[in-house]
C-alpha positions as CSV (number, residue, x, y, z in Angstrom):
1,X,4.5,-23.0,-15.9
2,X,4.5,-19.3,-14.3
3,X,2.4,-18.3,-16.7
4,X,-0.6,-20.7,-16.5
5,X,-0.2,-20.5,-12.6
6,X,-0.5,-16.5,-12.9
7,X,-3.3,-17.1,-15.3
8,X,-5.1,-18.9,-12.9
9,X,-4.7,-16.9,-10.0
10,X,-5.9,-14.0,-12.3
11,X,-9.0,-16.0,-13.3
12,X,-10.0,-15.2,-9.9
13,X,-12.2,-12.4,-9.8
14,X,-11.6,-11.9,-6.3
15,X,-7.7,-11.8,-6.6
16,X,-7.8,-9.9,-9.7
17,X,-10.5,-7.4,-8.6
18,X,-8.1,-6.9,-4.6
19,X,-5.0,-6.2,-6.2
20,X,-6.3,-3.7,-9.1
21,X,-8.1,-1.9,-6.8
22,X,-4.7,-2.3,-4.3
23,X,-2.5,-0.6,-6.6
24,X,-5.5,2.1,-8.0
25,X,-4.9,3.0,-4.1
26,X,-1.6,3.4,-3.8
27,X,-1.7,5.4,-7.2
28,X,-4.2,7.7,-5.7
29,X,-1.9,7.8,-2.6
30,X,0.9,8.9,-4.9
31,X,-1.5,11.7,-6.6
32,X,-2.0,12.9,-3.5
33,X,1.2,13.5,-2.4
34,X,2.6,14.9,-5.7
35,X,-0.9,17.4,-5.5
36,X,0.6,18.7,-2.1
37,X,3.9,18.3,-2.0
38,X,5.3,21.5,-2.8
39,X,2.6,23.3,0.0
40,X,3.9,20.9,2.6
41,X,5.9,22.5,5.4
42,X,9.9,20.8,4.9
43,X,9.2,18.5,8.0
44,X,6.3,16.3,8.9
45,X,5.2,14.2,11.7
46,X,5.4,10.7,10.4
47,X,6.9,8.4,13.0
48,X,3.8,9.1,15.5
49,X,4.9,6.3,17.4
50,X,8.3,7.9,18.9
51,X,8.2,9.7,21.7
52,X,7.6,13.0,21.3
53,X,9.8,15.3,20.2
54,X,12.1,16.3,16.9
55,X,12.2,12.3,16.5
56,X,9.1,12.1,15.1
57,X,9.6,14.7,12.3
58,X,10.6,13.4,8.9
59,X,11.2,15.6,5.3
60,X,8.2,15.2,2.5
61,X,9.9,12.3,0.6
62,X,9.1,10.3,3.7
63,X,6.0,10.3,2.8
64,X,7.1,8.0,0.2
65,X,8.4,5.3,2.6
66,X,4.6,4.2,3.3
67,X,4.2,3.7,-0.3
68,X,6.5,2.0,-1.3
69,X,6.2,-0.6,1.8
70,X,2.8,-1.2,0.9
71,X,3.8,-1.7,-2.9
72,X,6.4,-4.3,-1.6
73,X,3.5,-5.6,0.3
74,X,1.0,-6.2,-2.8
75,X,4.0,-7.6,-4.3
76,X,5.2,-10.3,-2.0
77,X,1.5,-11.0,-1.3
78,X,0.9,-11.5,-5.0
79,X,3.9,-14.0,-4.8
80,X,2.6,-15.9,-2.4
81,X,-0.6,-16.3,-3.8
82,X,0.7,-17.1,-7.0
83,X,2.7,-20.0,-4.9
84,X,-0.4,-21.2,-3.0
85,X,-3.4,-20.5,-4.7
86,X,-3.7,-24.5,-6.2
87,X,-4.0,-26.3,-2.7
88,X,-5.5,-23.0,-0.6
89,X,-7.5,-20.5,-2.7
90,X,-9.0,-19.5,0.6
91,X,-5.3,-18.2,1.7
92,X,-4.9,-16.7,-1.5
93,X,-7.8,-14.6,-1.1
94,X,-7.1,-13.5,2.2
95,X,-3.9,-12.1,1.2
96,X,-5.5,-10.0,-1.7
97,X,-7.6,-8.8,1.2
98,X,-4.8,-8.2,3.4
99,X,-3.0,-6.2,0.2
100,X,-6.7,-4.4,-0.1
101,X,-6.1,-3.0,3.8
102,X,-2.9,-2.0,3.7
103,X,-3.3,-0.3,0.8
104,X,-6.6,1.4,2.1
105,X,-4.8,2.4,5.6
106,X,-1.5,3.7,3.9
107,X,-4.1,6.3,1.7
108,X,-5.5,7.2,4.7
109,X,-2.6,7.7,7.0
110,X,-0.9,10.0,4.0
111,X,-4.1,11.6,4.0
112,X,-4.4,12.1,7.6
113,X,-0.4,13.6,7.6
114,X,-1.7,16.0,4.7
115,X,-4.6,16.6,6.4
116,X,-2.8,17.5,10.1
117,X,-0.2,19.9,8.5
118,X,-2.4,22.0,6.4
Protein backbone atom coordinates (compact mmCIF):
# COMPACT_ATOMS: atom_id res chain seq x y z
CA UNK A 1 0.00 0.00 0.00
CA UNK A 2 0.80 3.96 -0.06
CA UNK A 3 1.30 3.89 3.31
CA UNK A 4 4.03 1.11 3.79
CA UNK A 5 5.75 2.45 0.58
CA UNK A 6 5.80 6.10 2.36
CA UNK A 7 6.87 4.39 5.44
CA UNK A 8 9.68 3.01 3.76
CA UNK A 9 10.86 5.83 2.03
CA UNK A 10 10.64 7.65 5.40
CA UNK A 11 12.76 4.93 7.07
CA UNK A 12 15.48 6.44 5.16
CA UNK A 13 17.31 8.77 7.13
CA UNK A 14 18.71 10.37 4.30
CA UNK A 15 15.30 11.06 2.52
CA UNK A 16 13.70 11.88 5.71
CA UNK A 17 16.50 14.10 7.01
CA UNK A 18 16.60 16.21 2.84
CA UNK A 19 13.18 16.93 2.75
CA UNK A 20 12.73 18.16 6.60
CA UNK A 21 15.46 20.23 6.27
CA UNK A 22 13.93 21.22 2.42
CA UNK A 23 10.81 22.50 3.74
CA UNK A 24 12.63 24.10 7.27
CA UNK A 25 14.21 26.25 4.18
CA UNK A 26 11.55 27.29 2.47
CA UNK A 27 9.84 28.17 5.89
CA UNK A 28 12.71 30.24 6.75
CA UNK A 29 12.41 31.73 3.15
CA UNK A 30 8.89 32.53 3.91
CA UNK A 31 10.01 34.30 7.44
CA UNK A 32 11.99 36.19 5.66
CA UNK A 33 9.91 37.67 3.33
CA UNK A 34 6.98 38.31 5.80
CA UNK A 35 10.06 40.06 8.19
CA UNK A 36 10.61 42.52 5.20
CA UNK A 37 7.86 42.77 3.40
CA UNK A 38 6.27 45.85 4.39
CA UNK A 39 10.02 47.82 4.11
CA UNK A 40 10.28 46.56 0.62
CA UNK A 41 10.06 49.27 -2.14
CA UNK A 42 6.47 48.21 -4.32
CA UNK A 43 8.70 46.80 -7.23
CA UNK A 44 11.67 44.54 -7.19
CA UNK A 45 14.07 43.11 -9.56
CA UNK A 46 13.18 39.50 -9.82
CA UNK A 47 13.33 38.35 -13.48
CA UNK A 48 17.25 39.20 -13.62
CA UNK A 49 17.40 37.28 -16.66
CA UNK A 50 15.23 39.86 -19.00
CA UNK A 51 16.83 42.40 -20.60
CA UNK A 52 17.12 45.26 -18.88
CA UNK A 53 14.63 47.46 -18.27
CA UNK A 54 11.01 47.88 -16.42
CA UNK A 55 10.65 44.04 -17.57
CA UNK A 56 12.57 42.82 -14.91
CA UNK A 57 10.66 44.57 -12.13
CA UNK A 58 8.03 42.58 -10.36
CA UNK A 59 5.55 43.68 -7.00
CA UNK A 60 6.55 41.92 -3.45
CA UNK A 61 4.18 38.97 -3.78
CA UNK A 62 6.49 37.90 -6.52
CA UNK A 63 8.66 37.02 -4.27
CA UNK A 64 6.31 34.27 -3.49
CA UNK A 65 6.54 32.66 -6.99
CA UNK A 66 10.12 31.18 -6.00
CA UNK A 67 8.51 29.59 -3.10
CA UNK A 68 6.02 28.12 -4.11
CA UNK A 69 7.94 26.52 -7.35
CA UNK A 70 10.37 25.13 -5.08
CA UNK A 71 7.50 23.74 -2.67
CA UNK A 72 5.98 22.09 -5.94
CA UNK A 73 9.46 20.91 -6.43
CA UNK A 74 9.91 19.01 -2.88
CA UNK A 75 6.55 17.80 -3.73
CA UNK A 76 6.81 16.15 -7.09
CA UNK A 77 10.29 15.04 -5.96
CA UNK A 78 8.84 13.40 -2.98
CA UNK A 79 6.38 11.63 -5.51
CA UNK A 80 8.76 10.26 -7.39
CA UNK A 81 10.76 8.95 -4.81
CA UNK A 82 7.97 7.46 -3.13
CA UNK A 83 7.40 5.76 -6.80
CA UNK A 84 11.02 4.59 -7.18
CA UNK A 85 12.63 4.20 -4.08
CA UNK A 86 12.08 -0.04 -4.19
CA UNK A 87 14.17 -0.79 -7.37
CA UNK A 88 16.61 2.63 -7.17
CA UNK A 89 17.15 4.08 -3.59
CA UNK A 90 20.19 5.64 -5.16
CA UNK A 91 17.68 7.90 -7.44
CA UNK A 92 15.61 8.48 -4.57
CA UNK A 93 18.26 10.00 -2.69
CA UNK A 94 19.47 12.11 -5.37
CA UNK A 95 16.24 13.71 -5.66
CA UNK A 96 16.01 14.57 -1.82
CA UNK A 97 19.30 16.13 -2.74
CA UNK A 98 18.11 17.89 -5.58
CA UNK A 99 14.93 19.18 -3.29
CA UNK A 100 17.83 20.12 -0.59
CA UNK A 101 19.42 22.66 -3.47
CA UNK A 102 16.60 24.13 -4.69
CA UNK A 103 15.46 24.83 -1.60
CA UNK A 104 18.97 26.18 -0.39
CA UNK A 105 19.28 28.40 -3.74
CA UNK A 106 15.60 29.78 -3.58
CA UNK A 107 16.59 31.10 0.31
CA UNK A 108 19.32 32.58 -1.04
CA UNK A 109 18.11 34.29 -4.18
CA UNK A 110 15.09 35.83 -1.87
CA UNK A 111 17.82 36.78 0.33
CA UNK A 112 20.00 38.26 -2.25
CA UNK A 113 16.63 40.37 -3.72
CA UNK A 114 16.09 41.50 0.05
CA UNK A 115 19.49 42.10 0.34
CA UNK A 116 19.97 44.31 -3.13
CA UNK A 117 16.93 46.62 -2.38
CA UNK A 118 17.62 47.53 1.05
Amino acid sequence: SMKELTDKLFADKTILWGTVLSLIILFFSLVLIALFYRVLPPVLPAFNQLPWGTDRLAGRLALLIPVGIAFSIVVGNSIVSNMVYEKMQVAARMLTFTTLLVSTLTLIFIFRIIQLVL
